[in-house]
N, C-alpha and C positions, 0 to 999 in steps of 0.2 A: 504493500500500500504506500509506503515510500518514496517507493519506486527510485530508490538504488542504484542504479542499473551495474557500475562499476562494483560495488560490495557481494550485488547478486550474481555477477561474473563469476568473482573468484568465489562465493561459495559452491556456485555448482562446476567448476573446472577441479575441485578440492575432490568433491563429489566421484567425479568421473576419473581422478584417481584410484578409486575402489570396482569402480560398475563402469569401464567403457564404452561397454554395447546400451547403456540405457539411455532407451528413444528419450524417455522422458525429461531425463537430464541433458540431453544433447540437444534436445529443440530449445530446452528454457534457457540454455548457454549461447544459443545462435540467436534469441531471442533479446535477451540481456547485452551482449555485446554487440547488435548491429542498434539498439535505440542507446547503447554508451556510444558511438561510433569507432569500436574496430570491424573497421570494414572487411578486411583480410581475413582474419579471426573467424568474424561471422560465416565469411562465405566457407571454409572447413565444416565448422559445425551445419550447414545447413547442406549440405551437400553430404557428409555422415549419414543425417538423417533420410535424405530421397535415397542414400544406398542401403537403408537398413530393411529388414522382412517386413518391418512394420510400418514402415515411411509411411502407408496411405493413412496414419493416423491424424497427422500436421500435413492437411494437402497447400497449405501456402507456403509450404516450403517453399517447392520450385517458383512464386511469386516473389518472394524474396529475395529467392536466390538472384533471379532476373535484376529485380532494383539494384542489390548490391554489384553485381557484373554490369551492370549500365552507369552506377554512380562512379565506378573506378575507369569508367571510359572503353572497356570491352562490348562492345554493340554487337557482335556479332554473337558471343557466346550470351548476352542477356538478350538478342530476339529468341535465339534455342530455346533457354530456360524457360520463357514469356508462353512459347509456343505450343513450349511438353506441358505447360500448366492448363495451358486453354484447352487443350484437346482432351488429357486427362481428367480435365473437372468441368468439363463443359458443362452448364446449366446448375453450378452445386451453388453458387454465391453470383448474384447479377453482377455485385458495387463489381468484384475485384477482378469479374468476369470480361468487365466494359474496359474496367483500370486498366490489363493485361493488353485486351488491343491495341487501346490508344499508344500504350506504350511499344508495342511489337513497330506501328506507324512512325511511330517517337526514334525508334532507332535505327531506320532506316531513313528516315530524314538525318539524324545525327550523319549517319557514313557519309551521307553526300555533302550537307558543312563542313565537314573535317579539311573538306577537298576545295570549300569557298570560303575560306578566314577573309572578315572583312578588315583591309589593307589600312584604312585609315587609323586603326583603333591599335593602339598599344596599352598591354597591363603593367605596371610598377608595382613591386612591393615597397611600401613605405619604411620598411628597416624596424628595425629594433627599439628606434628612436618613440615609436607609435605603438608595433606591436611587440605582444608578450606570449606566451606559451596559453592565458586567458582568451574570453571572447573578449575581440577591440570588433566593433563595429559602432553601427550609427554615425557616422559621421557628417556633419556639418559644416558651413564655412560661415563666421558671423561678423562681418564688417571682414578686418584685417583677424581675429581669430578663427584656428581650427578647434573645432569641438566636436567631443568623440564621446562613445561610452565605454566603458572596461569590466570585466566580472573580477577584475584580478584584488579586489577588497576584500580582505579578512573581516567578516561577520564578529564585531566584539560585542553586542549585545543577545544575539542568540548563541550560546559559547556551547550545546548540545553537538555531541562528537556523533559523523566525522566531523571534521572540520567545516563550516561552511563560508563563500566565498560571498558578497551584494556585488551588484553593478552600481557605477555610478560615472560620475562625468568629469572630462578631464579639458583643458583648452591649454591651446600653445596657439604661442603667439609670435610674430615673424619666423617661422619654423624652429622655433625655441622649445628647450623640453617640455614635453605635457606637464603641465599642473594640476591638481582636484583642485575641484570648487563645491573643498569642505562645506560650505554653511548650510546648504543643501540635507548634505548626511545629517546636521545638527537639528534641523526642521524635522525630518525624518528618519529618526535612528531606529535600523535594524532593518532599513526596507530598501530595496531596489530601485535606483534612481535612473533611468538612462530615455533616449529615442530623442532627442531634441528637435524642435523647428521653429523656425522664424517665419514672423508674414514678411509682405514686400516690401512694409517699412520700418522691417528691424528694429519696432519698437515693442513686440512682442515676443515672446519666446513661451511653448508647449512642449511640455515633455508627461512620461510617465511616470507614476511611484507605485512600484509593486510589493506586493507580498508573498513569499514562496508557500505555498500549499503542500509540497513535499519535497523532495531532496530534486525534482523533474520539472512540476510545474509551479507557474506563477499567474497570479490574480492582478491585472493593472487598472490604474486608474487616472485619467486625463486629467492635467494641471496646467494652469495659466498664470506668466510674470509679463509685469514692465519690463521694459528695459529703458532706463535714461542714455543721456548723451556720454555718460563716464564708462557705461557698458555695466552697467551695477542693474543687479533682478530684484524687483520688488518682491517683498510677502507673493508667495505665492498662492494663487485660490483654484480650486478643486472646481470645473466645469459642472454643470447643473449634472443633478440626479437623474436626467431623460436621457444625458448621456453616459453618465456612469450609474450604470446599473448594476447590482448586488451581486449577481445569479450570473453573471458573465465575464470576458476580460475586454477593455478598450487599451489600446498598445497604437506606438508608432505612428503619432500625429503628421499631419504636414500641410501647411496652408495654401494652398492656390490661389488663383482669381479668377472670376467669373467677365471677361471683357465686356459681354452684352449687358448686363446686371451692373456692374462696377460692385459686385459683391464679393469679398472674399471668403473661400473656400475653405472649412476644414477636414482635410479627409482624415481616415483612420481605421486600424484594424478592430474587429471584435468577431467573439462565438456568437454574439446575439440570437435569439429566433428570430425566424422572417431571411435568414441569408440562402443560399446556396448549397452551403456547406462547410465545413472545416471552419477555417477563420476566413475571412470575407472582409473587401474592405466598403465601410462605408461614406457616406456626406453630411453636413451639417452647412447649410448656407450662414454666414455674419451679417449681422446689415449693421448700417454707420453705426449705432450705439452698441453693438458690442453683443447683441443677443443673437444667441443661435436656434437655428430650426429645430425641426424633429428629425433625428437621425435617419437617413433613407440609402438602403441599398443599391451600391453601385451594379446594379444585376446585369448588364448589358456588359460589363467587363470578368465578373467575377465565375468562378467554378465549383465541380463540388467538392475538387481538392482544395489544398489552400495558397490562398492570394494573399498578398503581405506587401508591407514598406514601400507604399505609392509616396511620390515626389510629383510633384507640378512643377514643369518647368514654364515660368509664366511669360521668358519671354517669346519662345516658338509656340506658346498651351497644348506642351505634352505631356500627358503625366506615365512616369516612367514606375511599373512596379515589379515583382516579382513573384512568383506562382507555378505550381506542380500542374495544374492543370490545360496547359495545354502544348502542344510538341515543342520536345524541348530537348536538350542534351544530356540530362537526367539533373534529380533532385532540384532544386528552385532555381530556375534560367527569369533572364531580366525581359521585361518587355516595354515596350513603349506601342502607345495610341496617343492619336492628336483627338483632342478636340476641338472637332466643329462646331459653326453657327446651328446644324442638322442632328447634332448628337456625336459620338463617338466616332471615329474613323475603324480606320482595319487594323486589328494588333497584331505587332511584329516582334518576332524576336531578336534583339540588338545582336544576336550572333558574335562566331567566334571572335576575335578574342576574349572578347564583354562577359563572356557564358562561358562554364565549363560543365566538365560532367560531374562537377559536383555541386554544393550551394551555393548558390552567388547572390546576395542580396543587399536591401539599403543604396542603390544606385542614386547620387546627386550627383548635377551637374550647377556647375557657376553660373553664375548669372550674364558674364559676358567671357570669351574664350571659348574654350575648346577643352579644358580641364573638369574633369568628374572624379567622384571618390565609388565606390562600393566596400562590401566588406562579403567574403568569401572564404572557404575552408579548401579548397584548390590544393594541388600538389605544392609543397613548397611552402605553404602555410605552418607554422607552426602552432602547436596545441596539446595537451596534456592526453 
């Protein structure tokens, strides 16, 4: 209930020191270490399993198995996989029956990208200076600072072993070392601080404050600061109740503008009811004083997988996000749609480089340039 996943590794690896042949500890091992992400790991264990007498007990194995051979960038051996699942279990589960096509489609769109990298686009890693073996994502650019989010804080108020780590927010400034901007943890100590955004007059700043539910997941909630002309956040306040809601999570804010309206936009993630599926991202129109609408499902973009960390780029109005559900290179590929005067345009996958086969997500782009950030777990990435 924990949900562990690293602790629960090694106890059933401990395990399968005594009972090698046991399904039952070999699936919860492939299980345990592909949601910790060892992906190599996983894919043994789950591959154990499809060869044991009793394999057809865990028929998502081979579905698994698929994902992890497509997230490591093997297409060819995760259509196999994808393929011996669908024919094998045809009709046993619709979701994971649909899932398994699209993706069989998914990798064979991958092969032929591999062979179109789009030319313009180069990835950088930001060094050491930025990232840590922790998650560094969220990043933003505010005035002349960068700001980013980090998991790499030692939790000193919930001190229950194992050890637990918050997120929270860091800014560097003329590419100068990152800083926290403790006062934040002081307003809210023991809780999750990260996802920042600005509107287009940088005189607002929305970020999240979460709470961890278990060692896996976390519960967030939408918050709104000033910002003055010194770059200083006022008292922060907690967005109305319609939008943080008890029974769900709201995450990863990002304001837009409405050019027809002159209304500016707050998107953002949630479980809410009423979505698609998964997490979904939603709208909240602002008008001049400051009040926001009723939160309304971006449906016309969103899936039944999940969709995540939309950005509005307000000077071309495209909002750029990232999402399992639709063809893609595996695990969360970035996409962009413009909006029109008509509604949404056609969404595209920003492609290779931009995208790998693994998760790539939180894609900003500056306001004038040609320079963007993302934050991705990619080969080369480091990570615990």
């Amino acid at each position: 209930s924990s949900k562990n996943f690293y602790d629960a590794l090694a106890k059933y690896q401990e395990l399968l020191q005594f009972e090698s042949d046991n399904i039952d500890f070999l699936y919860k091992a492939a299980e345990a270490s592909r949601l910790h992400g060892a992906y190599k790991m996983s894919v043994g264990y789950y591959e154990a399993v499809l060869n044991h007498p009793d394999g057809s007990q865990y028929p998502l194995s081979g579905f698994w198995l698929g994902m992890l051979k497509q997230i490591q960038g093997d297409y060819n051996s995760a259509k196999a996989a994808y393929t011996a699942y669908s024919s094998e279990h045809a009709g046993e589960d619709s979701y994971y029956s649909a899932y398994a096509d699209k993706e069989i489609k998914a990798c064979e769109w991958a092969i032929e990208m591999i062979n179109n990298p789009v030319k313009s686009t180069t990835v950088v890693s930001m060094g050491e200076r930025v990232n840590t073996s922790f998650s560094d994502f969220a990043p933003m650019q505010l005035k002349q600072e960068f700001v980013f989010s980090s998991s790499r804080f030692e939790n000193r108020v919930n001190t229950i072993m194992p050890k637990r780590y918050l997120s929270g927010l860091l800014s560097s400034k003329s590419e100068g070392v990152p800083v926290q901007l403790k006062y934040l943890n002081t307003l809210f100590p023991g809780k999750n601080i990260a996802n920042t955004a600005v509107n287009r007059t940088a005189d607002k700043v929305y970020f999240t404050v979460c709470e961890d539910l278990n060692d896996h997941d976390k519960r967030c909630d939408l918050y709104q600061a000033n910002i003055d002309s010194s770059q200083f956040w006022s008292e922060p306040i907690k967005l109305p109740d319609y939008i943080n809601i008890p029974t769900s999570t709201q995450t990863q804010p990002n304001v837009g503008y409405n050019k027809l309206n002159n209304k500016e936009v707050l998107y953002f993630v949630s479980d809410r009811p009423g979505g698609k599926g998964g997490l979904d991202i939603w709208y909240s129109m602002i008008d001049g004083n400051g009040n926001f609408s009723e939160p309304m499902n971006l449906a016309g973009l969103n899936t039944i997988q999940d969709d995540v960390t939309p950005f509005y780029h307000i000077p071309t109005s495209t909002l750029f996000y990232s999402s399992k559900g639709h063809l893609g290179l595996g695990g969360f590929d970035i996409y962009q749609v413009k909006d029109q005067a008509d509604g949404w345009g056609t969404i595209k996958n920003c492609g290779i480089p931009l995208n790998s086969s693994f998760d790539d997500l939180y894609f900003v782009r500056l306001t004038s340039g040609t320079v963007g950030y993302l934050a991705s777990n990619r080969t080369g990435a480091q990570y615990i």
